[in-house]
mmCIF file as Biopython writes it, N, C-alpha, C and O atoms, coordinates in Angstrom:
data_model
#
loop_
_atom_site.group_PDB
_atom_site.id
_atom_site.type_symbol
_atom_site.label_atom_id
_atom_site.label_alt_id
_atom_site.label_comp_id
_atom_site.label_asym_id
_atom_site.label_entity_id
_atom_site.label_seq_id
_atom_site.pdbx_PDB_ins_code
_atom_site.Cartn_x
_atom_site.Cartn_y
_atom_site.Cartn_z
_atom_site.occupancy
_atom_site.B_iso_or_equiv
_atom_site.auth_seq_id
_atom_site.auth_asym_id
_atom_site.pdbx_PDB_model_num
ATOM 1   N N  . UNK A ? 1  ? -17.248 18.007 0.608  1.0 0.0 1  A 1 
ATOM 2   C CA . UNK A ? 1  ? -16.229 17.058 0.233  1.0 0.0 1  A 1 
ATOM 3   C C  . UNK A ? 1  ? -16.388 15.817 1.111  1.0 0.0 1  A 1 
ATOM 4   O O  . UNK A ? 1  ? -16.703 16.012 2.285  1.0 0.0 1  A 1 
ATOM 5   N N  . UNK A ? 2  ? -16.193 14.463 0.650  1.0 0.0 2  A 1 
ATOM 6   C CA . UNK A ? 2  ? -16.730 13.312 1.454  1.0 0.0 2  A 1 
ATOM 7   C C  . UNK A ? 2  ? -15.196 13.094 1.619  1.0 0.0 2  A 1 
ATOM 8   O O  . UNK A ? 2  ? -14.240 13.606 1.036  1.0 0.0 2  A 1 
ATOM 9   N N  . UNK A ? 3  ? -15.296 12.015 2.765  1.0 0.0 3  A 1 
ATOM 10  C CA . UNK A ? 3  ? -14.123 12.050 3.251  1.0 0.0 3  A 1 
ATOM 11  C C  . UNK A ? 3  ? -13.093 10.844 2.163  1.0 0.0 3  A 1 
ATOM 12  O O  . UNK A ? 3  ? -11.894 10.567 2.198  1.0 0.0 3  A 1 
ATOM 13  N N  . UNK A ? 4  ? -14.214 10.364 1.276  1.0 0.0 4  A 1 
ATOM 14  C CA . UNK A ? 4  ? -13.306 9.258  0.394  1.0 0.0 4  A 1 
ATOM 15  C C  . UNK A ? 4  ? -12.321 9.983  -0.192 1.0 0.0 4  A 1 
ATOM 16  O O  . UNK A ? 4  ? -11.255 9.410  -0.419 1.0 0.0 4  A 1 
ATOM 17  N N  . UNK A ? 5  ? -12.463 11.188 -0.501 1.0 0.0 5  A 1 
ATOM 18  C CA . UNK A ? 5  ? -11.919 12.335 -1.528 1.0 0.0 5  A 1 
ATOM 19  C C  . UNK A ? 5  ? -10.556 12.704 -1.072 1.0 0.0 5  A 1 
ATOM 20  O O  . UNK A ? 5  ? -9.624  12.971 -1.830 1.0 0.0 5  A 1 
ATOM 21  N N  . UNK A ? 6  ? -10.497 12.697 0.559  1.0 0.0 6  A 1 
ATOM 22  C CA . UNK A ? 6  ? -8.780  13.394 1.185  1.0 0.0 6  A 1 
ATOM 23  C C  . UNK A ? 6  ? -8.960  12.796 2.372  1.0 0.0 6  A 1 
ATOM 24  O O  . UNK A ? 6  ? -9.867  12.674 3.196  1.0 0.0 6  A 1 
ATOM 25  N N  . UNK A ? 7  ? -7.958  12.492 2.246  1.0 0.0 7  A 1 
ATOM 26  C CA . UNK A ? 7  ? -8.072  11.368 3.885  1.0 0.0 7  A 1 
ATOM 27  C C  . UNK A ? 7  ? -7.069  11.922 4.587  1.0 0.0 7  A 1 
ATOM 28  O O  . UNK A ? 7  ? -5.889  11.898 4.235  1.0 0.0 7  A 1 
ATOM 29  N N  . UNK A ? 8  ? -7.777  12.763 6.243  1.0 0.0 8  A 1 
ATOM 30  C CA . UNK A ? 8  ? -6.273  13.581 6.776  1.0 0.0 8  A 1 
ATOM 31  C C  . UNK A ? 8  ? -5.166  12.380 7.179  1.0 0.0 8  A 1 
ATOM 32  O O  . UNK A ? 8  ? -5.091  11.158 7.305  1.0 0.0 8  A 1 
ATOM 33  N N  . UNK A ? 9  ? -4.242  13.784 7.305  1.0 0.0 9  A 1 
ATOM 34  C CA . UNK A ? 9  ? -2.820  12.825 8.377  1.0 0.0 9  A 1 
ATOM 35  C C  . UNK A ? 9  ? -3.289  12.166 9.675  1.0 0.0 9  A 1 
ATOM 36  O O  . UNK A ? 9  ? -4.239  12.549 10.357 1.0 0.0 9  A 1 
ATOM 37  N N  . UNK A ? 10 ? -2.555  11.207 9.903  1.0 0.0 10 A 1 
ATOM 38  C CA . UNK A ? 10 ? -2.995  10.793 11.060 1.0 0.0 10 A 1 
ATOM 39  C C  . UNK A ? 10 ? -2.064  11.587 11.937 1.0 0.0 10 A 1 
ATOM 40  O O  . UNK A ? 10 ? -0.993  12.077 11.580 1.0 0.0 10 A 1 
ATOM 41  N N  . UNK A ? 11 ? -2.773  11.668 13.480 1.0 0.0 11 A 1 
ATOM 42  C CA . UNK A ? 11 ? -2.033  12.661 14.470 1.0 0.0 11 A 1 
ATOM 43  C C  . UNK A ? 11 ? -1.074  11.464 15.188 1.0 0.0 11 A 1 
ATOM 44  O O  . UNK A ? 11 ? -0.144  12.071 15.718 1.0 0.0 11 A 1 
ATOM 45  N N  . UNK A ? 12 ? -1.001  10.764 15.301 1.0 0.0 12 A 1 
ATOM 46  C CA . UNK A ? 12 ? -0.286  9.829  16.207 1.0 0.0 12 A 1 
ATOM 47  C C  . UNK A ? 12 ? -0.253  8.399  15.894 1.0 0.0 12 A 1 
ATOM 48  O O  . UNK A ? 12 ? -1.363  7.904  16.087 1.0 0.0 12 A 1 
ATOM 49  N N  . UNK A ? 13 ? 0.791   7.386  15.397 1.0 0.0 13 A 1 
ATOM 50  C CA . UNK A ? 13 ? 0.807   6.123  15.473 1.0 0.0 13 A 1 
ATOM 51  C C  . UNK A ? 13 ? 1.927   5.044  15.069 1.0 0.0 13 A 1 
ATOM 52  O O  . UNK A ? 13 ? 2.198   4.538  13.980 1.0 0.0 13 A 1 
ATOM 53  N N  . UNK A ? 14 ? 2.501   4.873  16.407 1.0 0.0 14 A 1 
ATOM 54  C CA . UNK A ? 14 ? 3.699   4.314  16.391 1.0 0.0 14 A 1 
ATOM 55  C C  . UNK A ? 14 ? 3.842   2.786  15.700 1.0 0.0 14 A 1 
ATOM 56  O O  . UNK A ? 14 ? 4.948   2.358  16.033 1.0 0.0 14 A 1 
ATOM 57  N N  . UNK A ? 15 ? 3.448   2.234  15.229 1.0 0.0 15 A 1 
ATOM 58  C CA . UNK A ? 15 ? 3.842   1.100  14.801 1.0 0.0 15 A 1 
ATOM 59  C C  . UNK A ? 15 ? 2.626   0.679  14.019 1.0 0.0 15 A 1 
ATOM 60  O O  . UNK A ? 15 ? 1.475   1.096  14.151 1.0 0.0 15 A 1 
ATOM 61  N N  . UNK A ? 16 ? 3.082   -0.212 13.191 1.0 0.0 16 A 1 
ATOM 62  C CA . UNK A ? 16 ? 1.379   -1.005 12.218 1.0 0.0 16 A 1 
ATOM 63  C C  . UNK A ? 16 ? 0.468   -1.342 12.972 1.0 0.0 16 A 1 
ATOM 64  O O  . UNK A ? 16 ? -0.695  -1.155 12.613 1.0 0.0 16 A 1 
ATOM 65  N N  . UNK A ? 17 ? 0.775   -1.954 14.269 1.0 0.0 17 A 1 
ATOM 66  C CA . UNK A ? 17 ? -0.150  -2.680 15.004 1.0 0.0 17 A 1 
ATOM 67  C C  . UNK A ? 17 ? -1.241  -1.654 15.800 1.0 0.0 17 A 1 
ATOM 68  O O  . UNK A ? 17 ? -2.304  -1.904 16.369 1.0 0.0 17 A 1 
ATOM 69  N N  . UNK A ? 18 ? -0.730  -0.777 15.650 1.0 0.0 18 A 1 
ATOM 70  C CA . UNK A ? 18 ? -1.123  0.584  16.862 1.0 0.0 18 A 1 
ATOM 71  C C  . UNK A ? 18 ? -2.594  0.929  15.968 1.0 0.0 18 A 1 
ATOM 72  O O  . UNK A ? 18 ? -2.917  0.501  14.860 1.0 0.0 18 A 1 
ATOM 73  N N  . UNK A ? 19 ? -3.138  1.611  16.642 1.0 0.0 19 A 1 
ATOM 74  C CA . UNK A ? 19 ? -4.547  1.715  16.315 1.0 0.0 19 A 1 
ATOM 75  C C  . UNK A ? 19 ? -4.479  3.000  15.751 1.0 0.0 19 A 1 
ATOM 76  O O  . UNK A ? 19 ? -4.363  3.827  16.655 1.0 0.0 19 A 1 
ATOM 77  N N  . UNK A ? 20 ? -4.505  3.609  14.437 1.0 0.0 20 A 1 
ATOM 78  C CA . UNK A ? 20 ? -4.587  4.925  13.883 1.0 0.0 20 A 1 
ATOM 79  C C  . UNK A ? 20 ? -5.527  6.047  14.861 1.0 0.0 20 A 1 
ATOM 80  O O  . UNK A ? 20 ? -6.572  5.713  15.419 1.0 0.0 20 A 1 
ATOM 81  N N  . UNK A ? 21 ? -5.031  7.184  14.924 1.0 0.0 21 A 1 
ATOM 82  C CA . UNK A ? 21 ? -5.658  8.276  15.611 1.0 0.0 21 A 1 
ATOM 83  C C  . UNK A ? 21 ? -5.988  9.423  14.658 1.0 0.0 21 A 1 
ATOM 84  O O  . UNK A ? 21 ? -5.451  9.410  13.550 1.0 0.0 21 A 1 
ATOM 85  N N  . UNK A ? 22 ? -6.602  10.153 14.898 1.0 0.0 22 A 1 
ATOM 86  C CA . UNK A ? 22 ? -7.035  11.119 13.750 1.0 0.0 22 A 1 
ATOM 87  C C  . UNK A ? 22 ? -7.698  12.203 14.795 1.0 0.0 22 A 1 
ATOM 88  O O  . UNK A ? 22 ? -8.546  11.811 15.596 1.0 0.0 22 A 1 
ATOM 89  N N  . UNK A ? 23 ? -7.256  13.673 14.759 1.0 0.0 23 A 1 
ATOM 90  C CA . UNK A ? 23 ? -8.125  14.648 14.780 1.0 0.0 23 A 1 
ATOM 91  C C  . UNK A ? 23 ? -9.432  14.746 14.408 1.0 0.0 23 A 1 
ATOM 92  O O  . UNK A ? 23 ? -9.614  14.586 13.201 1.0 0.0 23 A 1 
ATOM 93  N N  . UNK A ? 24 ? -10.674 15.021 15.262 1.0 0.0 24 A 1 
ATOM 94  C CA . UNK A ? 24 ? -12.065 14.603 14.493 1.0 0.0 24 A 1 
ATOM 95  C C  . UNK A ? 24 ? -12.005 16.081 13.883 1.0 0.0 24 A 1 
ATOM 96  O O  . UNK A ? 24 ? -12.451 16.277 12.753 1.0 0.0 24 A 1 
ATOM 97  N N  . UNK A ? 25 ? -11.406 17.201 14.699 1.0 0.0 25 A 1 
ATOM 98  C CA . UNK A ? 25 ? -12.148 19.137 13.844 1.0 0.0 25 A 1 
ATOM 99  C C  . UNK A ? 25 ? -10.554 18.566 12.690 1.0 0.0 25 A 1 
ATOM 100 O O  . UNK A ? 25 ? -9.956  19.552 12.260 1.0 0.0 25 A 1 
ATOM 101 N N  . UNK A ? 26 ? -9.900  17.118 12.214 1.0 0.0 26 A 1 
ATOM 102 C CA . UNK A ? 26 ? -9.418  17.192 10.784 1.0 0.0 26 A 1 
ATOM 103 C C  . UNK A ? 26 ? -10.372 16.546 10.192 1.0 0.0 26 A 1 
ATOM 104 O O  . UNK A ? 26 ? -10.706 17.082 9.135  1.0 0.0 26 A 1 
ATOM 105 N N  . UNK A ? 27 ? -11.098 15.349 10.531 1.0 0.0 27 A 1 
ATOM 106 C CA . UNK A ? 27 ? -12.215 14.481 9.802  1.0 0.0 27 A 1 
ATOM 107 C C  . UNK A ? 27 ? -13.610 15.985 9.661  1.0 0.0 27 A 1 
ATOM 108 O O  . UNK A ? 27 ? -14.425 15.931 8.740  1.0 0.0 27 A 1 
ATOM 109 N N  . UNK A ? 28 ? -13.633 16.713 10.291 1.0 0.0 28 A 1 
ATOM 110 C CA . UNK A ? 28 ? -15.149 17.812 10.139 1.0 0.0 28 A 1 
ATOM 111 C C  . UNK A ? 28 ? -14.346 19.042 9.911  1.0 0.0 28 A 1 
ATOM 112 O O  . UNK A ? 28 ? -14.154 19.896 10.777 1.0 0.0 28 A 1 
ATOM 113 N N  . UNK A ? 29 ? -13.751 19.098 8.324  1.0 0.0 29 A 1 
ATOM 114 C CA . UNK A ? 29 ? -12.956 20.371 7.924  1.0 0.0 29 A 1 
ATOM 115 C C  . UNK A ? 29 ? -14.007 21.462 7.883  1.0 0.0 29 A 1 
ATOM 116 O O  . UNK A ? 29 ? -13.526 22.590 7.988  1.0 0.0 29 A 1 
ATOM 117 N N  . UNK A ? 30 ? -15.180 21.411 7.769  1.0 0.0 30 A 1 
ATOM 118 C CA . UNK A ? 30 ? -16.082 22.005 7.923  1.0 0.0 30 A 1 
ATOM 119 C C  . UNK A ? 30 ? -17.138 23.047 9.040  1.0 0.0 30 A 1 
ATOM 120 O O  . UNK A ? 30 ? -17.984 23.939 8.979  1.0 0.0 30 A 1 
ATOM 121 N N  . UNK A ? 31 ? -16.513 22.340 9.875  1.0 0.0 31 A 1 
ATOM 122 C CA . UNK A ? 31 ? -16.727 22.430 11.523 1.0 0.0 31 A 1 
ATOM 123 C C  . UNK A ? 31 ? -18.018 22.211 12.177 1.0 0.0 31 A 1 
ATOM 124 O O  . UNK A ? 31 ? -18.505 22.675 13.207 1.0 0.0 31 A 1 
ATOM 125 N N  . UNK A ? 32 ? -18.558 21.142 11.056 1.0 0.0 32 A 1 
ATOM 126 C CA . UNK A ? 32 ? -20.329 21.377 11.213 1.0 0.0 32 A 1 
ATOM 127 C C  . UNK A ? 32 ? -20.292 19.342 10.837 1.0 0.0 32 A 1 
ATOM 128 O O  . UNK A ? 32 ? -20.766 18.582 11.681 1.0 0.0 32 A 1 
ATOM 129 N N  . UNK A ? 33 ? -20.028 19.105 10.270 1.0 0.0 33 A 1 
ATOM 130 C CA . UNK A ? 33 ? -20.053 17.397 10.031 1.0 0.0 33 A 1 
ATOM 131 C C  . UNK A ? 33 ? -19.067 16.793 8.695  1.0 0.0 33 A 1 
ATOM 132 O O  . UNK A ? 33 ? -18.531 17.603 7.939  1.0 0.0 33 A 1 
ATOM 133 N N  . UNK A ? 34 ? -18.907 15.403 8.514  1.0 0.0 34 A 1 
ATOM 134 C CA . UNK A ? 34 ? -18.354 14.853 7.781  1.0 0.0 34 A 1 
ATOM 135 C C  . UNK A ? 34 ? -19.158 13.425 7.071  1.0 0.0 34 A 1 
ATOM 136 O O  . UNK A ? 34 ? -20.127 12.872 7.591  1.0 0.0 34 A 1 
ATOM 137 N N  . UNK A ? 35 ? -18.755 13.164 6.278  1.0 0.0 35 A 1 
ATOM 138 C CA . UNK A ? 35 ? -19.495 12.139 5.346  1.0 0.0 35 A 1 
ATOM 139 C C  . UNK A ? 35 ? -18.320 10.937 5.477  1.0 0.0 35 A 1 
ATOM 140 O O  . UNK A ? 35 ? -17.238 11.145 4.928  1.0 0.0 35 A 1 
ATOM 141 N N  . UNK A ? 36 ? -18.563 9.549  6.282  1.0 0.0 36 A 1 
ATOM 142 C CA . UNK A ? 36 ? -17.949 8.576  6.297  1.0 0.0 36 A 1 
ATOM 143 C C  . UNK A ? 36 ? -18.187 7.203  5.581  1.0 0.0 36 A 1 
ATOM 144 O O  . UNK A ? 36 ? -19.078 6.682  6.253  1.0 0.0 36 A 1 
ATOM 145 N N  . UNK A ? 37 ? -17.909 6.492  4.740  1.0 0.0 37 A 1 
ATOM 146 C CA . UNK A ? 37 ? -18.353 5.266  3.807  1.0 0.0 37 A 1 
ATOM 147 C C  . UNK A ? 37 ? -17.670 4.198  4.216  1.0 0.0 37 A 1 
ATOM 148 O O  . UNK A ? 37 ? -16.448 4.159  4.358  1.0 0.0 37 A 1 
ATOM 149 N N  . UNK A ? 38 ? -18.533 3.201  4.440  1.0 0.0 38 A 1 
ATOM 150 C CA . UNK A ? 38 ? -18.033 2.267  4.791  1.0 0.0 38 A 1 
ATOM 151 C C  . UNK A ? 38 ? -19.158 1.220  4.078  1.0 0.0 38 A 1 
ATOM 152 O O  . UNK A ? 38 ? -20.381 1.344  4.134  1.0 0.0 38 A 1 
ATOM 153 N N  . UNK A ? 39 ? -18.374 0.125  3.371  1.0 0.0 39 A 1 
ATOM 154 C CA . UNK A ? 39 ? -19.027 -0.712 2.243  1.0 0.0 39 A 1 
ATOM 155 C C  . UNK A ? 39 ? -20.695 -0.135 1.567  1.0 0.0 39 A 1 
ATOM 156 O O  . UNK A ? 39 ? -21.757 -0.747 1.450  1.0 0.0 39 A 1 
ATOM 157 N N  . UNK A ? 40 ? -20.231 1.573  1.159  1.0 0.0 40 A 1 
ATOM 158 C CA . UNK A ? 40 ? -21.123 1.616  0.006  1.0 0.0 40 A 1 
ATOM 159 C C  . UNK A ? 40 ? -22.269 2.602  1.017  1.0 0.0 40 A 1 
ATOM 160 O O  . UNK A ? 40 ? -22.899 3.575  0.601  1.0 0.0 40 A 1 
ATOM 161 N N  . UNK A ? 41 ? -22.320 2.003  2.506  1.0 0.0 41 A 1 
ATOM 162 C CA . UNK A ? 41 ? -23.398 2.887  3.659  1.0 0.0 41 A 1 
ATOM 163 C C  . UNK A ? 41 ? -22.812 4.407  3.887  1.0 0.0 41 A 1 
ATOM 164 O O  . UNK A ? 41 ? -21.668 4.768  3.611  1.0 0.0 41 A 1 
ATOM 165 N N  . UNK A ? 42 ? -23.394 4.856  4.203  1.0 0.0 42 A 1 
ATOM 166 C CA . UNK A ? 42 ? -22.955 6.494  4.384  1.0 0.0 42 A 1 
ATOM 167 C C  . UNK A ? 42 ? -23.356 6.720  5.788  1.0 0.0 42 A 1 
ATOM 168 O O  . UNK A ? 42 ? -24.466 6.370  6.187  1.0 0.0 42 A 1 
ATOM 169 N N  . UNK A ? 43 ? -22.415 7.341  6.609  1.0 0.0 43 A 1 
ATOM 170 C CA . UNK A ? 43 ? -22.523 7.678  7.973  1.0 0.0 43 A 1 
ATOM 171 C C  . UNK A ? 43 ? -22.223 8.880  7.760  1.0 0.0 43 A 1 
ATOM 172 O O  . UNK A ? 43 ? -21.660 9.258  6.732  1.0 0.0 43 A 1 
ATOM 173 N N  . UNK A ? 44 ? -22.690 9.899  9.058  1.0 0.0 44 A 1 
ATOM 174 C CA . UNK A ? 44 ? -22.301 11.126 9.058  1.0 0.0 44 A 1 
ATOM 175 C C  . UNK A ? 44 ? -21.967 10.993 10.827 1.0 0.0 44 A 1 
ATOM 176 O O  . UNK A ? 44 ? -22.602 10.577 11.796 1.0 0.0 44 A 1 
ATOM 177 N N  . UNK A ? 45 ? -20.304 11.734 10.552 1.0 0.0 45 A 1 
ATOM 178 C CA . UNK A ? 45 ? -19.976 12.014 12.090 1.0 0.0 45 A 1 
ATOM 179 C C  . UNK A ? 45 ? -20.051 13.547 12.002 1.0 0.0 45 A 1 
ATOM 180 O O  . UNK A ? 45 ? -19.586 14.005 10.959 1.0 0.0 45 A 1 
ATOM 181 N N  . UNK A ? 46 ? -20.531 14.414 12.867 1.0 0.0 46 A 1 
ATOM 182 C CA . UNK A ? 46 ? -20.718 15.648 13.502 1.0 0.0 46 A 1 
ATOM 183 C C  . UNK A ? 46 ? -20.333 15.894 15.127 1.0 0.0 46 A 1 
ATOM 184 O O  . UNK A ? 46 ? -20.713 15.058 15.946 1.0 0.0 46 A 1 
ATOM 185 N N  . UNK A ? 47 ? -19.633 16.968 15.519 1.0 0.0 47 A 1 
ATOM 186 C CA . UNK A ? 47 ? -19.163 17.383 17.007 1.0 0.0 47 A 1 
ATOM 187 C C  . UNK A ? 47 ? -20.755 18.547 16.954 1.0 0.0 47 A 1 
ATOM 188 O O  . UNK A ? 47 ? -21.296 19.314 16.158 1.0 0.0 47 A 1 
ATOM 189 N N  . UNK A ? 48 ? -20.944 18.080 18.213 1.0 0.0 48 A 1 
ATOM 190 C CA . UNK A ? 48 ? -22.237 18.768 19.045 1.0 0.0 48 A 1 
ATOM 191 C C  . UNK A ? 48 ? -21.387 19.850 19.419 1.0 0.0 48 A 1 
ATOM 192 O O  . UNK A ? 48 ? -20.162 19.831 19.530 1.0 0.0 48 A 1 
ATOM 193 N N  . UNK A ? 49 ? -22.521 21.203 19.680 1.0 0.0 49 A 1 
ATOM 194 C CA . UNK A ? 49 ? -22.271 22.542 20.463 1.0 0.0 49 A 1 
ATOM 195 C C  . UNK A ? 49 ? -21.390 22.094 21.786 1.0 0.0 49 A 1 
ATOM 196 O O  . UNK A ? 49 ? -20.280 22.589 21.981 1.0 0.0 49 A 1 
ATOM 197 N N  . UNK A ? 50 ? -21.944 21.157 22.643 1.0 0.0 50 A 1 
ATOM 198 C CA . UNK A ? 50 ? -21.257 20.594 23.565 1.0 0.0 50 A 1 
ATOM 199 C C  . UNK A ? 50 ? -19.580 19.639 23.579 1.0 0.0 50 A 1 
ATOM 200 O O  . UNK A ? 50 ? -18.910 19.082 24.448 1.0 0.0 50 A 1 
ATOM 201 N N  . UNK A ? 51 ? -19.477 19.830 22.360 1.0 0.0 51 A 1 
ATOM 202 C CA . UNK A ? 51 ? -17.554 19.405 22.005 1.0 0.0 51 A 1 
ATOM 203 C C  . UNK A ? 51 ? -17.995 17.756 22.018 1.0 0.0 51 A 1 
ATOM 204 O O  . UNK A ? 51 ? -16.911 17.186 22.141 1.0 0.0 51 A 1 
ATOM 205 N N  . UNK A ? 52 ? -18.911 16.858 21.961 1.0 0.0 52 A 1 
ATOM 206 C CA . UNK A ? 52 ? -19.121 15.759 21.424 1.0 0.0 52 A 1 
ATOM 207 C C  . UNK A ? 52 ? -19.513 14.988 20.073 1.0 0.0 52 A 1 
ATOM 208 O O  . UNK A ? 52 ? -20.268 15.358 19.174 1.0 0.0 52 A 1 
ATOM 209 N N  . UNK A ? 53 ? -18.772 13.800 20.201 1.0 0.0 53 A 1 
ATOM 210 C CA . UNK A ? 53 ? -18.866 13.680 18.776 1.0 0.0 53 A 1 
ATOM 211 C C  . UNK A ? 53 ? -20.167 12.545 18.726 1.0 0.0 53 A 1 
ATOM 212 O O  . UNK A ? 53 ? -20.492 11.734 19.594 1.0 0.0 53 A 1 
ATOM 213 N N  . UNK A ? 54 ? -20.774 12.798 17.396 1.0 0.0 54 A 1 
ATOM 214 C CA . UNK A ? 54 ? -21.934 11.661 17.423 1.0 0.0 54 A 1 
ATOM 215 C C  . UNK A ? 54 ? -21.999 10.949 15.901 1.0 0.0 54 A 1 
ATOM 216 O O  . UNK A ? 54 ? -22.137 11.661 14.907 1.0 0.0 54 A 1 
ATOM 217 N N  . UNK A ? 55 ? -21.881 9.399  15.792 1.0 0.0 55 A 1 
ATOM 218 C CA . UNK A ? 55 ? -21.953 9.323  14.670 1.0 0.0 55 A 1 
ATOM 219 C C  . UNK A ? 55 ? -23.318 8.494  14.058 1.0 0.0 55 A 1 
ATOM 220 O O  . UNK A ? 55 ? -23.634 7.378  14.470 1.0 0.0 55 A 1 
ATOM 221 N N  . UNK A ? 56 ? -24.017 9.182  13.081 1.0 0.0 56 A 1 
ATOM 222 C CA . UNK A ? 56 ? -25.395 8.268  12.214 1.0 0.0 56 A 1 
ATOM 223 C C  . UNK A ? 56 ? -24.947 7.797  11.123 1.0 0.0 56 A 1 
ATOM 224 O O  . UNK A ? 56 ? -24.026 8.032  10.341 1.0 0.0 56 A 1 
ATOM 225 N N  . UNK A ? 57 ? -26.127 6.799  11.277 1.0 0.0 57 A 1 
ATOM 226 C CA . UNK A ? 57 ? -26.288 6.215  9.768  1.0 0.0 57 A 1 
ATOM 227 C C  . UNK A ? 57 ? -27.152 7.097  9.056  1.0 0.0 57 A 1 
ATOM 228 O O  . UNK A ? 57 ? -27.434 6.870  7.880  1.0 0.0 57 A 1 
#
């Protein structure tokens, strides 16, 4: 499922101006990676064995 499809809740964000926060293990429902689009490019963010997150083009 790409993430255009369900976009989680955000975990925290007090006002419009505030910078949206998001759970990344909600963005990688999968627990292995996620598919991110941004004008049409496809990125993939994935959390490493080591609890880091890394994101490609």
């Amino acid at each position: 499922m790409s993430l255009m499809q369900q976009v989680p809740e955000r975990v925290s964000a007090r006002t419009a101006e505030d910078i949206a926060a998001y759970d990344a293990r909600d963005l990688i429902r999968n627990g292995v990676k996620a598919e991110i689009i941004l004008d049409g490019q496809s990125y993939t963010l994935r959390i490493t064995r080591a609890g880091k997150l890394i994101l490609t083009k």
